[in-house]
Backbone as a chain_set.jsonl record, in Angstrom:
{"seq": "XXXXXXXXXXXXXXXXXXXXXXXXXXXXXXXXXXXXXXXXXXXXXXXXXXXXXXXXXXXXXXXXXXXXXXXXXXXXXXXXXXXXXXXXXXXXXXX", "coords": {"N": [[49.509, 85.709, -32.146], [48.961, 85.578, -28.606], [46.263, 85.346, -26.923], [45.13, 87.467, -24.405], [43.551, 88.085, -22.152], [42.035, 85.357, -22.19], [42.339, 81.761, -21.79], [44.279, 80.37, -24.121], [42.697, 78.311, -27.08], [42.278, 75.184, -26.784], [43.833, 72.705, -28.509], [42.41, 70.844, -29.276], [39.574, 70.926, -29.648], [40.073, 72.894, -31.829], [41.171, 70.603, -33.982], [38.635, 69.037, -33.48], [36.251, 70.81, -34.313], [37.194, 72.118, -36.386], [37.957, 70.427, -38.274], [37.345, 67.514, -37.817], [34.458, 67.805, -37.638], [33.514, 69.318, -39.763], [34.492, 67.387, -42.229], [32.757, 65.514, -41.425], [34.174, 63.291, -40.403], [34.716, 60.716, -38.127], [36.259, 59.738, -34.549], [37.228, 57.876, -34.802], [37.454, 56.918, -37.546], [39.612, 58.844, -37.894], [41.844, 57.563, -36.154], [42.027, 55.229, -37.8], [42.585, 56.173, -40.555], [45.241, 57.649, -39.221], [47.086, 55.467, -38.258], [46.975, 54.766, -35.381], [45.859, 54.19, -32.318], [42.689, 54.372, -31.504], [41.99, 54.933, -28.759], [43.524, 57.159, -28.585], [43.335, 59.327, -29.761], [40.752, 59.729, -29.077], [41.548, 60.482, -26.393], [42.777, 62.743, -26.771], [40.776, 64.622, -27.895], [38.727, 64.903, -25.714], [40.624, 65.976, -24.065], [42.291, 64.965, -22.196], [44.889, 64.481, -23.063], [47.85, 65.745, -24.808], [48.853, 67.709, -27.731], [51.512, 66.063, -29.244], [55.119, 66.493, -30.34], [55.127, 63.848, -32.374], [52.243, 63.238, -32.783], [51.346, 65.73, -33.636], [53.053, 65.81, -36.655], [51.507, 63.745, -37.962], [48.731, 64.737, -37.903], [49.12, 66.724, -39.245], [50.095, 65.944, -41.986], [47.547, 64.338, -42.355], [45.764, 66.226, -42.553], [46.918, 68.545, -44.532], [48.473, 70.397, -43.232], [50.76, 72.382, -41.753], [53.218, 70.896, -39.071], [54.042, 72.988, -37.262], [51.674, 74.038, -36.675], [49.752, 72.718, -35.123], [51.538, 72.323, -32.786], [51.956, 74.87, -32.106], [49.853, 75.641, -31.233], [49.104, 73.848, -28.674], [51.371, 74.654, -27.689], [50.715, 77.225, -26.805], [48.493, 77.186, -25.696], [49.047, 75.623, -23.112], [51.496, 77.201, -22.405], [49.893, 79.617, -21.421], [48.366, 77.68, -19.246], [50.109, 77.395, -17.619], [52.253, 80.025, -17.124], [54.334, 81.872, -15.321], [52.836, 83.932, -12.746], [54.032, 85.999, -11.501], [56.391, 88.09, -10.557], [59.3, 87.012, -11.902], [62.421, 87.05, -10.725], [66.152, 88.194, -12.399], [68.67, 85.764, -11.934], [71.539, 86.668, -9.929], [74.712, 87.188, -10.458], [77.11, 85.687, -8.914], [80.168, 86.202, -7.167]], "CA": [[49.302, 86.545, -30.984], [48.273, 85.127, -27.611], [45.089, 86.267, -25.981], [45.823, 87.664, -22.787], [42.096, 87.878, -21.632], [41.387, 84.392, -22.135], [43.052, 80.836, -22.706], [43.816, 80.017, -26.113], [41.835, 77.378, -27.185], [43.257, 74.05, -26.747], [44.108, 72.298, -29.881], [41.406, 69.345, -29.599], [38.492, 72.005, -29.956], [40.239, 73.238, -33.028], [40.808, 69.258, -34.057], [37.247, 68.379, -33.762], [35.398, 72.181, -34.452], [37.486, 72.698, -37.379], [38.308, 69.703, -38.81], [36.574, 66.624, -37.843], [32.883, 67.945, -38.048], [33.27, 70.01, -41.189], [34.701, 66.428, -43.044], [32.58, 64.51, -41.419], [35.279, 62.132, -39.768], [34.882, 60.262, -36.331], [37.867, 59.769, -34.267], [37.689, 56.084, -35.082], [38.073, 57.43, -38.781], [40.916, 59.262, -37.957], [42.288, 56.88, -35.804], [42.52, 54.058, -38.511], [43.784, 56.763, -41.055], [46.724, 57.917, -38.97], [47.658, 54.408, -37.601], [47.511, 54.804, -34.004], [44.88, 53.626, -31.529], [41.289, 55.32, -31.565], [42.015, 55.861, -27.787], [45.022, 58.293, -28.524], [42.739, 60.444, -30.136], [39.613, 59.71, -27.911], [42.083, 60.995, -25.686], [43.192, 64.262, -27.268], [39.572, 64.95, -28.219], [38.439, 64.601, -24.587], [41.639, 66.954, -23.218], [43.476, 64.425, -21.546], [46.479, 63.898, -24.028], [47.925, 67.246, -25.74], [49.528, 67.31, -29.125], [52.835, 65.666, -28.923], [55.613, 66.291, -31.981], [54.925, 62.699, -33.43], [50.9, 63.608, -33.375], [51.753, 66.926, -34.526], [53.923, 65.101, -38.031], [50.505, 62.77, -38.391], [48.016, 65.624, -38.098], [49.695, 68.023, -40.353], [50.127, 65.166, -42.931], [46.136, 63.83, -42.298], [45.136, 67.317, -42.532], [47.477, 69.533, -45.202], [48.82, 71.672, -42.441], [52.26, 71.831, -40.562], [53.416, 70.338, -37.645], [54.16, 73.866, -36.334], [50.54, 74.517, -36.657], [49.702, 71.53, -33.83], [52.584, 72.535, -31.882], [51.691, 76.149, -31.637], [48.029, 75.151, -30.305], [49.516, 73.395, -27.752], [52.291, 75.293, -26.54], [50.288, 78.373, -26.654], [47.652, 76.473, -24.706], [50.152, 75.23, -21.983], [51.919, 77.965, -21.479], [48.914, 80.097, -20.866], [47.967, 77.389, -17.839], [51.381, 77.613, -16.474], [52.931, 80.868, -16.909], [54.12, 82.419, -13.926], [51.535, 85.108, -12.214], [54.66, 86.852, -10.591], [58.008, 88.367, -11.3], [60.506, 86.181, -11.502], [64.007, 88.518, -10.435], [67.34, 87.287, -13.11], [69.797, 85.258, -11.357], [72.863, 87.191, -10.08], [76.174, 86.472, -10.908], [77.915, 85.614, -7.78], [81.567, 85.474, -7.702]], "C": [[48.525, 85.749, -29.94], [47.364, 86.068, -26.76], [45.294, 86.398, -24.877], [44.346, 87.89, -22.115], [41.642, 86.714, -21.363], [42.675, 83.009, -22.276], [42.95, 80.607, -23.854], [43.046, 78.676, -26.204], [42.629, 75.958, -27.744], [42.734, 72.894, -28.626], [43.214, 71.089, -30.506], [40.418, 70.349, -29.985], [39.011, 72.564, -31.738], [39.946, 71.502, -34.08], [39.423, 68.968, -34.663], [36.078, 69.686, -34.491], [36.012, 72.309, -36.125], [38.391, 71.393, -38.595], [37.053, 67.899, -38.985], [35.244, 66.735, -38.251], [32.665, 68.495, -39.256], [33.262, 68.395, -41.956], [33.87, 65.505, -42.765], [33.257, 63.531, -40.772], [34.696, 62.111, -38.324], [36.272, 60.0, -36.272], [37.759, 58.153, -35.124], [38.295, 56.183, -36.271], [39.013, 57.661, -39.217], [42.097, 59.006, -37.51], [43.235, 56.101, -36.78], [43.237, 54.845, -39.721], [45.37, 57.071, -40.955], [48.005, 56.642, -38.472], [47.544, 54.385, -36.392], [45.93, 54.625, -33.241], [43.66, 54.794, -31.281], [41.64, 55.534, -30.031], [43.023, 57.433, -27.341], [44.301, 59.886, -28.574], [41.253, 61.156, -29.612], [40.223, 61.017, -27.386], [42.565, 62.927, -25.545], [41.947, 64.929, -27.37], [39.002, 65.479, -26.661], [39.84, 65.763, -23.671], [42.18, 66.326, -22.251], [44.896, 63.801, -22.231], [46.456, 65.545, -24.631], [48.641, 66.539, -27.122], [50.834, 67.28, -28.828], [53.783, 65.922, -30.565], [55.19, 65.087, -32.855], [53.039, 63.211, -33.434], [50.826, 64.446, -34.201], [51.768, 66.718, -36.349], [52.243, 64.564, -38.43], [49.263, 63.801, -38.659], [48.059, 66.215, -39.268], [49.134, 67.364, -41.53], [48.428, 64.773, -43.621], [45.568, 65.499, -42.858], [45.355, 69.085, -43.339], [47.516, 70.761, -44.461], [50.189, 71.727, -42.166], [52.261, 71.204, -39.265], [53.58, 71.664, -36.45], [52.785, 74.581, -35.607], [49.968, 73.636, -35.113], [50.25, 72.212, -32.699], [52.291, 73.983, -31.232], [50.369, 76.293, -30.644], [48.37, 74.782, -29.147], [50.142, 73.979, -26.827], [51.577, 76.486, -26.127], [49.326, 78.122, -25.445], [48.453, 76.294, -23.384], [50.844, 76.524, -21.402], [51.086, 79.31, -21.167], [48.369, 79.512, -19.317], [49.279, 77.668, -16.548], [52.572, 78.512, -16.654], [53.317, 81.809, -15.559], [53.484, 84.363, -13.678], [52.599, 86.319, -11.724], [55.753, 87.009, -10.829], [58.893, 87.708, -10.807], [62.291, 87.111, -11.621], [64.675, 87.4, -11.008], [67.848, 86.845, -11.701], [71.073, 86.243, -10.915], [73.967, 86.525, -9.952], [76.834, 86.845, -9.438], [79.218, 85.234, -7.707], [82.132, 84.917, -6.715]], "O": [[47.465, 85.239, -30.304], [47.606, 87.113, -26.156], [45.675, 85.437, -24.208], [44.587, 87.617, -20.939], [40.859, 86.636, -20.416], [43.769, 83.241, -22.789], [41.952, 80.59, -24.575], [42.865, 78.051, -25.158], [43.313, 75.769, -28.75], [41.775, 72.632, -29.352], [43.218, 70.569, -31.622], [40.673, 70.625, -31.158], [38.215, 72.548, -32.677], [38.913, 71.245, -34.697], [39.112, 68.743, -35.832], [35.123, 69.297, -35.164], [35.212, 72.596, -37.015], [39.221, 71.629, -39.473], [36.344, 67.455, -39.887], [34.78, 65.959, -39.087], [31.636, 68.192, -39.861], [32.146, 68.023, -42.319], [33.874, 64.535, -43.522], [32.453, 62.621, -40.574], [34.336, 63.038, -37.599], [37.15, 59.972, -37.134], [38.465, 57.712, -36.031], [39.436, 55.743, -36.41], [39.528, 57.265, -40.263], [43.145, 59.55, -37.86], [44.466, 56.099, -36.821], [44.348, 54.429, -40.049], [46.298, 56.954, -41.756], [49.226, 56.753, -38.361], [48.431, 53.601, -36.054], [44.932, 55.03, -33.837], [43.878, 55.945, -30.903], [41.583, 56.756, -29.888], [43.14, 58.243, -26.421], [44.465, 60.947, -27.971], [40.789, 62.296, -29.645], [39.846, 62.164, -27.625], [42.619, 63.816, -24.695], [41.996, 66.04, -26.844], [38.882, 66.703, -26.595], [39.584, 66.178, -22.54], [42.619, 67.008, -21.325], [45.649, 62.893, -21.882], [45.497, 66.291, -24.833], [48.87, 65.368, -27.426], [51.39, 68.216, -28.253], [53.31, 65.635, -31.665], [54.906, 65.309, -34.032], [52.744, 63.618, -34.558], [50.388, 64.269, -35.337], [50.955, 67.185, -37.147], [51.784, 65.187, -39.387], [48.755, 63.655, -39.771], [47.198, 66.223, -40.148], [48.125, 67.761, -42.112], [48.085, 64.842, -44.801], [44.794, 65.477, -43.816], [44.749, 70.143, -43.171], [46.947, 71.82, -44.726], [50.764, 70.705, -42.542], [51.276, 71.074, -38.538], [53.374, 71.564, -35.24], [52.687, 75.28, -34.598], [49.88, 74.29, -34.074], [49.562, 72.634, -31.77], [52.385, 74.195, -30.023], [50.131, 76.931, -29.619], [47.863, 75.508, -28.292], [49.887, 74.019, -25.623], [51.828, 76.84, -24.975], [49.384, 78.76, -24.394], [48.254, 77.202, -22.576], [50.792, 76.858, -20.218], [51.754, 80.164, -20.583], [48.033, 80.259, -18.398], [49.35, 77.951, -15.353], [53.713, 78.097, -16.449], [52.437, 82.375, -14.912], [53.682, 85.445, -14.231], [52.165, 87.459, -11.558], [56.341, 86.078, -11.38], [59.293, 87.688, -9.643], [62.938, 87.576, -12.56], [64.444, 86.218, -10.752], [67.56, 87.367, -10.624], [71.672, 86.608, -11.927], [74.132, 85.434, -9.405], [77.014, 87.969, -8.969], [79.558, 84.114, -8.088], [83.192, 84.311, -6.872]]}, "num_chains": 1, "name": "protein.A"}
């Protein structure tokens, strides 16, 4: 269910709130675990990168979750910033 009061809470906050600090892990940690450059995840951490499907796959895996789990954070996130405010009227069929 998406909160309609608020944004959902972008998927790095979950990331680091509910993962990283409980285990203990720095990104660098989780960096050299997943293979991919400690700035990727800097990056995600920090809210300038979102969760992409291939992060998603590496997460899940690092973290005994799904990939849909990632993905849902994200999209839910996203399309909360950019849903449109105003009714969009169907298309009519013009013959």
């Amino acid at each position: 269910m998406i909160p309609e009061n608020r944004i959902p809470t972008h998927p790095r906050v979950v990331l680091e709130e509910a993962f990283l600090m409980p285990l203990g892990l720095t990104q660098v940690a989780l960096a050299k675990h997943l293979g991919v450059p400690t700035q990727k995840i800097n990056e995600l951490i920090r809210g300038k990168r979102g969760v992409t499907p291939e992060t998603a796959w590496l997460l899940a895996g690092a973290f005994k979750t799904t990939p849909q789990f990632w993905l849902n954070l994200q999209a839910n996130y996203d399309w909360a910033l950019n849903w449109p405010r105003q009714e969009i009227r169907p298309l009519s069929m013009v013959a």
